[in-house]
C-alpha positions in Angstrom: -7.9 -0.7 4.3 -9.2 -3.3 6.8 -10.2 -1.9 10.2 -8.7 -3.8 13.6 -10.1 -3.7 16.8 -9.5 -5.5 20.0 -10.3 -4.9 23.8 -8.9 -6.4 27.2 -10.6 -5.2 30.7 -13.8 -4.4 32.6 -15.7 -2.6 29.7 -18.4 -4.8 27.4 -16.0 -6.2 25.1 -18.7 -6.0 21.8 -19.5 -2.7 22.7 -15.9 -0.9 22.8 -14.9 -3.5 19.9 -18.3 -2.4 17.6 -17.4 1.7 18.3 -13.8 1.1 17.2 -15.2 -0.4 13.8 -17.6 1.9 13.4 -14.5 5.3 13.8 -12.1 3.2 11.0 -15.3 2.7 8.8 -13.8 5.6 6.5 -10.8 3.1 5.6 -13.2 1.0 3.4 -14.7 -2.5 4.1 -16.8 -5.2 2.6 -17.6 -7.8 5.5 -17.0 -7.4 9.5 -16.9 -9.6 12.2 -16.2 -10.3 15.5 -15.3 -12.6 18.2 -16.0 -12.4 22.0 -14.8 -14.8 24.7 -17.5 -16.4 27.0 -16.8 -18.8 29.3 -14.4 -20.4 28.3 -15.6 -20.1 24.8 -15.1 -18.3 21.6 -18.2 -17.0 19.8 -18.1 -15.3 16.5 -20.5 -13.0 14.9 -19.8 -12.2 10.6 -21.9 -10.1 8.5 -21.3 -9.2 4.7 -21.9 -5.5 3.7 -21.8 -2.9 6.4 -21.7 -2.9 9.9 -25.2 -2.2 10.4 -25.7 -5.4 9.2 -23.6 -7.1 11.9 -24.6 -4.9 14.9 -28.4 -6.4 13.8 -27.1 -10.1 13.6 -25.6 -8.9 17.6 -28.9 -7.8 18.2 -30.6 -11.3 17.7 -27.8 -12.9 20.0 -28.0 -11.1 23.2 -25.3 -14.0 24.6 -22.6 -11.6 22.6 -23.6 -8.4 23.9 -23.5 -9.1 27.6 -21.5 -6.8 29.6 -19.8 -9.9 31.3 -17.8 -10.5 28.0 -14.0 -8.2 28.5 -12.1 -9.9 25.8 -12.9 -9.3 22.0 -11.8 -8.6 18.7 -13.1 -6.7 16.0 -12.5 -6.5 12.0 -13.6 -4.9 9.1 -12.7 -6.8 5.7 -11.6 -5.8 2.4 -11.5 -9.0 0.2 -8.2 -10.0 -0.8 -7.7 -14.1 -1.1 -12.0 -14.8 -1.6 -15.0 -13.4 -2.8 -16.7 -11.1 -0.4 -19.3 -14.1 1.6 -20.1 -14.5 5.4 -17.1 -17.3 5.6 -14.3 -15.1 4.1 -15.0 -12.6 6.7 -13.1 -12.0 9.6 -12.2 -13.3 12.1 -10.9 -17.0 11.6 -11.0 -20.1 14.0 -9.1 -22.9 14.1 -10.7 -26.6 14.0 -11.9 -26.3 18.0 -12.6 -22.8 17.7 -10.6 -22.3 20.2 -8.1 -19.4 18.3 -9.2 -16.6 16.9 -7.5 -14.6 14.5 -7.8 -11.5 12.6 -5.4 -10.1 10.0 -4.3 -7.3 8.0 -2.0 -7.7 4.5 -0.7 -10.7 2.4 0.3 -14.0 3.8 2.8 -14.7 1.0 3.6 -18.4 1.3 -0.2 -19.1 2.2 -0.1 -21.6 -0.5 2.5 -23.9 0.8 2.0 -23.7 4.3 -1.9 -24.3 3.3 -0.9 -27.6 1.8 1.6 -28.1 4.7 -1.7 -28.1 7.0 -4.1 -30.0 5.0 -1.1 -32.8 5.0 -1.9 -32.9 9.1 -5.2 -33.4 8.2 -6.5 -29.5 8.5 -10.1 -28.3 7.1 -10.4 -24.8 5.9 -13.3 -23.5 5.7 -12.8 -20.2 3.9 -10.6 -18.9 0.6 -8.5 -16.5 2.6 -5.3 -16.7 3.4 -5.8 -15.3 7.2 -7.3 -18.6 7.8 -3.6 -20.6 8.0 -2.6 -18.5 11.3 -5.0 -20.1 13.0 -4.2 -23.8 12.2 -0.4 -22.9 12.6 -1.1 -21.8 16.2 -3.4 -24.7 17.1 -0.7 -26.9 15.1 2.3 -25.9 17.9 -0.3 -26.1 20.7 -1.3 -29.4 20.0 3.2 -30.1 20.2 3.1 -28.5 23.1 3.5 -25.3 23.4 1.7 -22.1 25.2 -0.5 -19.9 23.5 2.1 -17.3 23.2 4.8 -19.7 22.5 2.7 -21.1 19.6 1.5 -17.6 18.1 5.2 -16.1 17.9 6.4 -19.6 16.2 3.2 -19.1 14.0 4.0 -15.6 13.1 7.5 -16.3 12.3 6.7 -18.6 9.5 4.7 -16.0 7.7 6.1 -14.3 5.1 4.9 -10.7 3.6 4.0 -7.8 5.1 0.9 -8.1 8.0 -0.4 -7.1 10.9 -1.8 -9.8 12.7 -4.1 -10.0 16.2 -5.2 -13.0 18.0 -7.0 -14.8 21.0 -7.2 -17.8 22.7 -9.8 -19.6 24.8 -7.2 -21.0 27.0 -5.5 -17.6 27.5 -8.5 -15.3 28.2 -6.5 -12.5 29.9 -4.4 -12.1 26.4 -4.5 -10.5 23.6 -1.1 -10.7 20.9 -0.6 -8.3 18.2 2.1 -8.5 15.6 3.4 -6.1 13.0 5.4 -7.9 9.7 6.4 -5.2 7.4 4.1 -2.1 7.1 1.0 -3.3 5.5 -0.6 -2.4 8.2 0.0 -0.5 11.0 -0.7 -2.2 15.2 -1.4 0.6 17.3 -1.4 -0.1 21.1 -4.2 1.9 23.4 -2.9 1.6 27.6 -5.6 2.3 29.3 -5.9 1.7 33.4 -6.5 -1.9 33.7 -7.8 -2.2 30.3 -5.9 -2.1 26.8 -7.0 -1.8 23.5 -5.7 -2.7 20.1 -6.5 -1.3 16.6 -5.1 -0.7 13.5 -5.1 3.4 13.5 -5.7 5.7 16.3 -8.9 7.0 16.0 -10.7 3.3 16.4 -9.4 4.1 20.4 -8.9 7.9 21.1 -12.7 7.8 22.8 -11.1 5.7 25.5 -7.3 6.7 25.9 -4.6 8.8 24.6 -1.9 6.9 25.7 -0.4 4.8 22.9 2.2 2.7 21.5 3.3 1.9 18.0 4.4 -1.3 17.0 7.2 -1.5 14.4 7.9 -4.1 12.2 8.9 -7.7 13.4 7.7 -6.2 16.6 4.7 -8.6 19.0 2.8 -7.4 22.0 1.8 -9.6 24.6 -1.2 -7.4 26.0 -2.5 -8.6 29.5 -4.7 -7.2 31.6 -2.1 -6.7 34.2 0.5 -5.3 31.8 2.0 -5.9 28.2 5.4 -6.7 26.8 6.7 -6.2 23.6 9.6 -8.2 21.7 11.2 -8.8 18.2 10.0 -12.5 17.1 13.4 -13.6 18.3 12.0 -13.0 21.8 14.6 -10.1 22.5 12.6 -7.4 24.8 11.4 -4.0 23.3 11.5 -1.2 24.8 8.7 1.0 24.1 7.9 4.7 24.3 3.9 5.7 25.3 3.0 8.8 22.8 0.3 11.2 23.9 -2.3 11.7 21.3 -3.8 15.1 21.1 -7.6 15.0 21.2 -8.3 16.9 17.9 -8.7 15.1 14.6 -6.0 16.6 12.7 -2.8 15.2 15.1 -5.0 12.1 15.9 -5.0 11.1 12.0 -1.4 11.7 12.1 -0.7 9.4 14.9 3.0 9.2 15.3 4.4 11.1 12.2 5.2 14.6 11.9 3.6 15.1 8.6 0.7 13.8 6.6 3.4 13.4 3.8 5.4 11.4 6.1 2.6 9.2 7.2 1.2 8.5 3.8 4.5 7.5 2.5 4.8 4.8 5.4 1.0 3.6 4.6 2.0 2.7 0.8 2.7 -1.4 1.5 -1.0 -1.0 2.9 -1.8 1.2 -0.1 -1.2 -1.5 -2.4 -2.2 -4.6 -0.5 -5.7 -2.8 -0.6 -5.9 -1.9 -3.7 -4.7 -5.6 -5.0 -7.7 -6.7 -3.0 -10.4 -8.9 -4.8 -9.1 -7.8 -8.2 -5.9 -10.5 -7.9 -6.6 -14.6 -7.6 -2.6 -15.2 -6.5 -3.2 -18.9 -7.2 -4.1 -18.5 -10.8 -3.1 -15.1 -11.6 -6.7 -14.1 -13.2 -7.4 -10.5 -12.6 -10.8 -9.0 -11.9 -11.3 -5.8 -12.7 -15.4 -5.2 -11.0 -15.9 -2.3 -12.7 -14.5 -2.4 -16.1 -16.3 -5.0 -18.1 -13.3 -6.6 -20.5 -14.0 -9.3 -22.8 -12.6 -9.7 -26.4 -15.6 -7.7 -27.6 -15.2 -4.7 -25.7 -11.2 -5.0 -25.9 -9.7 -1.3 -27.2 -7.7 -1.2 -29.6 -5.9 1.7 -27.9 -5.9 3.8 -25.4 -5.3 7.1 -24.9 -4.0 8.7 -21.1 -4.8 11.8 -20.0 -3.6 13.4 -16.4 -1.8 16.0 -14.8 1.2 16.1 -12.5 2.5 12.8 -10.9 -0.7 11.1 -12.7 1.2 12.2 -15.9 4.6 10.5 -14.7 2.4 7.6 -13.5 0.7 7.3 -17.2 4.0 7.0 -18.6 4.6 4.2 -16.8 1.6 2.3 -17.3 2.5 2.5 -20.9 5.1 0.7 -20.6 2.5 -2.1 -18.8 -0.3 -2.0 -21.2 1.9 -2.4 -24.6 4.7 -4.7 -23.1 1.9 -7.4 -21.5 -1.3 -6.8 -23.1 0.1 -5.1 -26.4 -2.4 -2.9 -26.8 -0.8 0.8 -28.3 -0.9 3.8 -25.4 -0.5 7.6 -26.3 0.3 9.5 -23.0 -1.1 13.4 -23.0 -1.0 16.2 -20.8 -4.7 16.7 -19.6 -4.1 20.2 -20.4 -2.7 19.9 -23.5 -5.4 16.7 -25.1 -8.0 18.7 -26.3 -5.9 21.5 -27.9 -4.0 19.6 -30.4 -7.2 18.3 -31.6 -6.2 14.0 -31.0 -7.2 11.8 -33.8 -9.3 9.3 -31.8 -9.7 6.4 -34.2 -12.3 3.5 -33.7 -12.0 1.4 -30.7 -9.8 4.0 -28.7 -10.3 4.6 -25.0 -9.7 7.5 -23.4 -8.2 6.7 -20.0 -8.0 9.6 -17.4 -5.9 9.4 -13.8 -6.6 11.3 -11.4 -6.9 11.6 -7.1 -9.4 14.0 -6.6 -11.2 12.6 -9.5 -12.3 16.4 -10.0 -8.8 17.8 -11.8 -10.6 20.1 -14.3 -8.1 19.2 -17.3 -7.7 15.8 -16.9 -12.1 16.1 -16.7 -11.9 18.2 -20.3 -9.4 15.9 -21.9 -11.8 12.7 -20.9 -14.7 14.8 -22.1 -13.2 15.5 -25.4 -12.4 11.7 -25.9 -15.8 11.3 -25.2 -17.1 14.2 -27.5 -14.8 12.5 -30.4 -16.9 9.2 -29.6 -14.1 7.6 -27.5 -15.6 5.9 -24.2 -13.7 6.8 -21.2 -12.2 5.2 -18.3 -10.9 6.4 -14.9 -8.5 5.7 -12.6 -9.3 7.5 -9.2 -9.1 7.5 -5.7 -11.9 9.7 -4.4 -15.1 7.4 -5.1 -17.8 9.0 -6.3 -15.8 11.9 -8.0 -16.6 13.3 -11.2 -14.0 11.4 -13.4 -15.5 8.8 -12.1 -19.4 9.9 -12.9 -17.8 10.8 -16.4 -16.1 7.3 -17.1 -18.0 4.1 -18.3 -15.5 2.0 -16.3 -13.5 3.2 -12.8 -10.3 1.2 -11.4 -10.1 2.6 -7.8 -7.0 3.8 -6.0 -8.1 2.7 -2.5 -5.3 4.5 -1.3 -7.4 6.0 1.3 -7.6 10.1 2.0 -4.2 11.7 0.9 -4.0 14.8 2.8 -0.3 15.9 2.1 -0.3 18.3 -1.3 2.1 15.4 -2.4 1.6 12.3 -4.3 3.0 9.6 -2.8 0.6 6.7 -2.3 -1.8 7.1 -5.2 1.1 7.6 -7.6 1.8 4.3 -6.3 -1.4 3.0 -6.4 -2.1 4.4 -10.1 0.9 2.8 -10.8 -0.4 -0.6 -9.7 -4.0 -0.3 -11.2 -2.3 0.6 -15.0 -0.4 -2.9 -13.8 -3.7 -4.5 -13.0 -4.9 -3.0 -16.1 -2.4 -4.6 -18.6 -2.7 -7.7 -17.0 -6.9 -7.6 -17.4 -6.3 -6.6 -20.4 -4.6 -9.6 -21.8 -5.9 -12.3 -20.4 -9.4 -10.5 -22.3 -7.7 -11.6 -25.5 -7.3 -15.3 -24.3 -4.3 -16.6 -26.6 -1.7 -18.6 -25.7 0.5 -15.7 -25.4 -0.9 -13.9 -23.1 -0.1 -17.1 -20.3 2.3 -14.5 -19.3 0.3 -12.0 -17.8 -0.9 -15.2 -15.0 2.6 -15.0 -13.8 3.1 -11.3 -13.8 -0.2 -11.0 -11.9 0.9 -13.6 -9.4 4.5 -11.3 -8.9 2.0 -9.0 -6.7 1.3 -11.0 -4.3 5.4 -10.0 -3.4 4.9 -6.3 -3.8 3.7 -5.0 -0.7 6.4 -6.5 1.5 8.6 -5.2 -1.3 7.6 -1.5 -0.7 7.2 -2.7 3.2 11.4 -3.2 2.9 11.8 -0.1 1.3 9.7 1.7 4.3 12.6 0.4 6.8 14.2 3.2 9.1 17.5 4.2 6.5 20.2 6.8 7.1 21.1 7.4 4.0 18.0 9.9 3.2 18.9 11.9 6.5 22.6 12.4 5.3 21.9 13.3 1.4 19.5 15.9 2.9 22.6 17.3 5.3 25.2 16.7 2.3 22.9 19.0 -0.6 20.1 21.0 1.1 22.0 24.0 -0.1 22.2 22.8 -3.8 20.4 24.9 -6.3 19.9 22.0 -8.9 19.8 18.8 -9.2 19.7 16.7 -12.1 17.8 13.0 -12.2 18.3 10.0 -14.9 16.8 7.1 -15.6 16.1 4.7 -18.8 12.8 2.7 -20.0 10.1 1.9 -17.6 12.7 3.5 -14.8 12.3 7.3 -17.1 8.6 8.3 -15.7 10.4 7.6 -11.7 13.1 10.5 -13.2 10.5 12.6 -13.5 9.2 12.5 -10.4 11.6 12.7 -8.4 12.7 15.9 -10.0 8.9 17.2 -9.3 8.8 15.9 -5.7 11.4 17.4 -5.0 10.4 21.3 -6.8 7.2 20.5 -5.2 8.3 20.7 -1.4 12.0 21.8 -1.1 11.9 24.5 -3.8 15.0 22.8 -5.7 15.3 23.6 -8.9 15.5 19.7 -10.4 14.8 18.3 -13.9 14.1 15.3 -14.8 15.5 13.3 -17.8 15.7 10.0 -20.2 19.3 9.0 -19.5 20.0 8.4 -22.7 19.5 12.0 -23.8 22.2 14.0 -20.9 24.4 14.1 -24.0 22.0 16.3 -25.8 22.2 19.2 -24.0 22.4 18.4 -19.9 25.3 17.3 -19.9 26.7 21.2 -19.9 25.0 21.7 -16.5 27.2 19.2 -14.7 30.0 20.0 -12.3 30.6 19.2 -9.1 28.0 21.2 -7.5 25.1 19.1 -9.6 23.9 16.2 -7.5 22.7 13.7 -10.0 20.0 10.6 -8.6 20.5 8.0 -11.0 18.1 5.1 -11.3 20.3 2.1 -12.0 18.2 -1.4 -11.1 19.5 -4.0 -12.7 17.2 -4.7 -15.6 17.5 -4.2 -19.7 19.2 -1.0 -19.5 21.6 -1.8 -16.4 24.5 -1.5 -19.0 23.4 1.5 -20.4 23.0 3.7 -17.1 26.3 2.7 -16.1 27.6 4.5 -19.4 25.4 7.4 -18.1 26.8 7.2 -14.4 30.5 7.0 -15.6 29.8 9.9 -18.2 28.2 12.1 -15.1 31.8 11.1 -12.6 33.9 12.6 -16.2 33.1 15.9 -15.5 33.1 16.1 -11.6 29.4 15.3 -10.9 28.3 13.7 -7.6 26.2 10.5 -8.5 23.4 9.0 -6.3 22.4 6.1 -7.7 18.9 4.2 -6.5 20.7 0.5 -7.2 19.7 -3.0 -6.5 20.2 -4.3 -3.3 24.0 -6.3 -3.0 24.7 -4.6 -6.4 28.6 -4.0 -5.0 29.9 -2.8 -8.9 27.7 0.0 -8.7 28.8 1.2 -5.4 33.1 1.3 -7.2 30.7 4.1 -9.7 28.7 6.1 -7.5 29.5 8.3 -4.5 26.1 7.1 -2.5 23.9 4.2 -3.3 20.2 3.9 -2.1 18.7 -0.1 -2.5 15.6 -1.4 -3.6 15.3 -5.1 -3.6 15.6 -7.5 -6.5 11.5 -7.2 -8.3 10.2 -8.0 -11.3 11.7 -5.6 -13.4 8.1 -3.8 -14.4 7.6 -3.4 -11.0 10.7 -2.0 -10.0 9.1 1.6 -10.6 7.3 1.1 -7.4 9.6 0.4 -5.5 12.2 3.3 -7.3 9.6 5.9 -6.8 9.9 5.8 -2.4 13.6 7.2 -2.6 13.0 9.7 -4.4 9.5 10.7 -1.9 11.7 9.8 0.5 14.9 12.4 0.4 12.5 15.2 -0.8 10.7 14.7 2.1 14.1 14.9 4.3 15.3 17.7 1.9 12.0 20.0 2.9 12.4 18.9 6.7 15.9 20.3 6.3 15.0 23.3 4.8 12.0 24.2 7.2 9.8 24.0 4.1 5.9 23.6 4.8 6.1 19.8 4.0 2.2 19.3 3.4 0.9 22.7 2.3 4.0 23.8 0.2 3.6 27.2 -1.4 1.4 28.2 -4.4 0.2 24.6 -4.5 -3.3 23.0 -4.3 -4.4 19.1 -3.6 -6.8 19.5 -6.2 -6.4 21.5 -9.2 -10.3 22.6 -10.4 -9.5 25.1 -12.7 -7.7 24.8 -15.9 
């Protein structure tokens, strides 16, 4: 959830740039920086902890708080590629110190393009993988090129999902801003004579209301005279200027129409934050900072408790913790654990999930575990919450606030923690064996411009929604780690559109389901090509038999699947434990167009609460 900031025009550029930091300081930081142009020169200020801490370093060096300074860029770090020290943070020089860089997301290929430079004889002086840009730009300067020339070529060999700002000493009216992907979102303030950058609106609403959104593969030139914005290619944008209201509520959605809406587009972000620190993509080790796991303190099973989506999510980490670290799961209702009276042997943690942190059965069922002599766990996004006050070891979301009554980016993020978990998990046990959980850690690095791709503008979702708003039921399949998704969809979609839906195992339509299917049942089938492709093929062909209308959630270029189905939504090729994540955003996304097309309440949908604090 790393804050951006930057500032072009007459104002004190540490001053505007410090204030922005200080409005995104909800998202969640570690380190924060700056760098002001004096001069001719860049001069950087970086400060571990909060930004008090940096605003008293500013203090002591009066040179970078002069009001002659108009060019300047701000961050607020949360550690991804490095530990959390004074050289990780942002923002990062080149050899001269004469580019400036600051950075949002997951440079991808930072490994081979970091050899790459240190073949031309490049020193880095940090872990991160931010540092590269840089060097790249400095590289094609040194060949030749202008400072904008050289920062769209640099851009364009990065691969991932980032958002990416930058200066230059020998362009000191300009400021460029790129958007790869929707890890993070570039957000451009016009101002009169002055223009501001950040990373959400409310780091600039004190200054203008007049803004533009970058999309992705999208790159402002901002000047003070003006800006430009053009695809990577060079091909000119045309850009529309949206008026922010002043209050809070329609500032924090910025350009969505719904908190829902929004929070699904902020998922690539979602994860690349909640990856951050825990994840060396080199290696593959995984960190866990607050759950201690060596082979002493290793369970021998665990048992998960939630409610709701953190139910569905549960039953996917399952699939995680026993397939890679091989340690037995039991998945339980929160409100259904401490009534059946568990058998909680020796060695068994009790693992709750939950948003709010405060969801009173999910609280009881980790209590009982506790009561039974089970230590308990948590898995939470609201830090500080009482799941996480109950728990002798917290994984946080860091999805950031979730407004929309709707899970969408913590069940994501729950989903990626249990992933995290697995993975911690077995390299605790440090046998040959568990060599595999390296690489399956080192498969994130991928992920968030995986869900990034799946964010992309897409038709389809629009049409389904015109095609079967007026359906009374809908039926949804899936097999193996792909079931839990099946569920969910058929809840997100009861949730906000008032759909009747159930969800179901694939393999079990014959048993009963199977009567409820003619050719007024829509049924979403997940069909990625994994273990069970075969199988859910059977299930797809069985559904077309008796005059059902199959939409199937497929892998991307999978053209036999399109001869069965009668719509097919892609997801692109993953590792196949991970293709829940990317599974789950059709199915938020057509219940989201489904409730827009119904005139449904999207964020406040009826008889529902965020938080559920009674049982």
């Amino acid at each position: 959830m790393c804050g951006i900031i930057g500032y072009l025009g007459p104002r004190p550029a540490a001053a505007v740039v410090i204030n922005g930091l200080r409005r995104l300081e909800y998202r969640g930081y570690d380190s924060a920086g700056l760098a002001i142009l004096r001069e001719g020169r860049i001069l950087v200020q970086r400060a571990i902890g909060k930004l008090s801490n940096l605003e008293a370093k500013l203090q002591a060096e009066p040179d970078l708080l002069t009001a002659s300074h108009t060019v300047g860029i701000g961050h607020t770090r949360w550690a991804t590629h490095g530990g959390v020290t004074e050289h990780n943070a942002h923002p990062h020089l080149n050899d001269a110190g004469s580019v400036a860089v600051i950075h949002n997301g997951i440079v991808e290929n930072f490994v081979e393009l970091k050899a790459a430079l240190e073949g031309e004889g490049v020193r880095f002086r940090s872990e991160t993988d931010t540092e590269v840009i840089p060097h790249l730009v400095d590289l094609f300067m040194k060949d030749g090129m202008s400072f904008e020339r050289a920062a769209f070529a640099a851009i364009g060999r990065l691969r991932g999902s980032n958002a990416v700002v930058m200066m230059c000493a020998e362009a000191p009216d300009t400021l460029i801003a790129a958007r790869l992907g929707n890890a993070g979102g570039i957000v451009i303030g016009l101002g009169e004579g002055e223009h501001f950058v950040a990373s959400d609106v409310p780091g600039i609403l004190e200054y203008t209301r007049r803004v533009i959104f970058l999309d992705d593969g999208e790159v402002a030139v901002v000047r003070l005279d003006g800006l430009d914005v053009r695809r990577l290619d060079g091909t000119p944008v045309e850009k529309r200027a949206h008026i922010i209201p002043w209050d809070p509520v329609s500032a924090e959605k910025g350009e969505y129409r719904h908190f829902m809406q929004k929070e699904i587009f902020e998922q690539a972000r979602a994860i690349t934050d909640t990856l951050r620190g825990r994840v060396n993509f080199q290696t593959g080790a995984v960190h866990l900072e607050q759950l201690a796991l060596d082979e002493a303190n290793r369970p021998a099973r665990i048992h998960t408790v939630a409610c709701g989506s953190s139910f569905h999510a549960g039953l996917v980490g399952r699939f995680y913790i026993e397939r890679i670290a091989r340690v037995p799961v039991e998945v339980d209702y929160g409100s259904e654990y401490r009534y059946r009276d568990p058998l909680i042997a020796p060695d068994t943690v009790v693992l709750g999930i939950t948003q709010s942190g405060e969801t009173a059965d999910t609280l009881a069922a980790m209590s009982a575990g506790r009561e039974r002599g089970a230590p308990a766990w948590a898995i939470v996004n609201a830090v500080g919450a009482q799941a996480e006050r109950l728990a002798s070891g917290v994984i946080h979301m860091r999805a950031g606030p979730e407004i929309g009554v709707c899970s969408t980016k913590t069940f994501l993020t729950s989903i990626v923690d249990q992933y995290l978990l697995a993975c911690a998990l077995a390299q605790s046990a440090h046998t040959a064996e568990d060599e595999q959980s390296y690489a399956l850690a080192r498969a994130l690095a991928h992920l968030p411009g995986l869900v990034s791709r799946m964010l992309d503008d897409d038709p389809i979702y629009q049409e389904l929604a015109n095609r079967f708003h007026n359906r009374e039921h809908f039926l949804f399949l899936g097999r193996g780690v792909n079931y839990p998704i099946a569920l969910e969809g058929a809840l997100k979609l009861k949730e906000i559109s008032y759909i009747h839906a159930e969800g179901y195992p694939a393999g079990e339509m014959k048993h009963g389901p199977i009567a409820l299917i003619d050719e007024k049942m829509p049924v979403v089938c997940v069909a990625v090509r994994d273990n069970v492709y075969e199988k859910m093929i059977s299930q797809i062909e069985q559904v077309k038999a008796r005059g059902g209308t199959v939409i199937a959630v497929a892998t991307e270029g999978d053209d036999f699947i399109r001869g069965k189905a009668d719509y097919v939504i892609e997801v692109p090729p993953a590792e196949a434990l991970l293709t829940p994540v990317l599974t789950a955003i059709p199915m938020q996304r057509l219940a989201y167009e489904m409730a827009v097309r119904l005139g449904c309440d999207v964020d406040q949908p009826r008889n529902l609460a965020k938080s559920v604090t009674v049982e």
